[in-house]
C-alpha positions as CSV (number, residue, x, y, z in Angstrom):
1,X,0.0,0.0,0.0
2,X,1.0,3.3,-0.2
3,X,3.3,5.5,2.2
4,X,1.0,6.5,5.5
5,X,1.6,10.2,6.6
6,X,3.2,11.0,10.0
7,X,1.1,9.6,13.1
8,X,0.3,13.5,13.7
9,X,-0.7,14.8,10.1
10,X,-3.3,11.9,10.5
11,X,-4.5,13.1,13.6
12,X,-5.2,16.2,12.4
13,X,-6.6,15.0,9.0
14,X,-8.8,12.5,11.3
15,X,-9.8,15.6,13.5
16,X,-10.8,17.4,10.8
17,X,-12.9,15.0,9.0
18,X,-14.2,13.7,12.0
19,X,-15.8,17.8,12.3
20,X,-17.8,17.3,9.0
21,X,-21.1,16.7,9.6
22,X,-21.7,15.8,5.5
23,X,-19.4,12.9,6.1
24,X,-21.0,11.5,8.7
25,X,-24.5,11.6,7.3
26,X,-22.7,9.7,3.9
27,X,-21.3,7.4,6.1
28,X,-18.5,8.0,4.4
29,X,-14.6,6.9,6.3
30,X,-10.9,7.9,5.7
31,X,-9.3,4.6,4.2
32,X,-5.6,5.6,3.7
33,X,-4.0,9.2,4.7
34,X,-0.1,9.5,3.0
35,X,2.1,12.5,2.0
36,X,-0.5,14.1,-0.7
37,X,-2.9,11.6,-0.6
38,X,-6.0,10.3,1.4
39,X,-8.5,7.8,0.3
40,X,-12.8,8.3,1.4
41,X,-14.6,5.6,1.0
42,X,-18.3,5.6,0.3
43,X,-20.8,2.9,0.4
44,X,-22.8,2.1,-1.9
45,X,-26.6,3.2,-1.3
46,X,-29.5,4.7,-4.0
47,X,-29.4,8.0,-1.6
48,X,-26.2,8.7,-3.4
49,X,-26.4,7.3,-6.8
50,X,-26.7,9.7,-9.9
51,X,-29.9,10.4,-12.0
52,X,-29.4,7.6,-14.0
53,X,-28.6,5.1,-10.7
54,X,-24.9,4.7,-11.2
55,X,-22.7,5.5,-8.0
């Protein structure tokens, strides 16, 4: 897998996600944090699906 960030940088990059209420509502969950790079994953619901149903 990719490089992970410093233990700090990910705290604050936690801390801050962590304050977004749209996030949490998505249910949505930091996967990977690294130097210039963090990964959200999303599941997969019809709430969050395009017009035409695709994710």
């Amino acid at each position: 897998m990719d490089e992970q960030a410093s233990p700090a940088i990910q705290d604050r990059i936690r801390s801050s996600f962590d304050r977004q209420g749209l996030m949490a509502h998505l249910d949505a969950r930091l996967s990977h944090i690294g130097p210039g790079r963090v990964h959200i994953t999303l599941p997969s619901r019809p709430e969050v699906t395009q017009q035409h149903g695709k994710p």
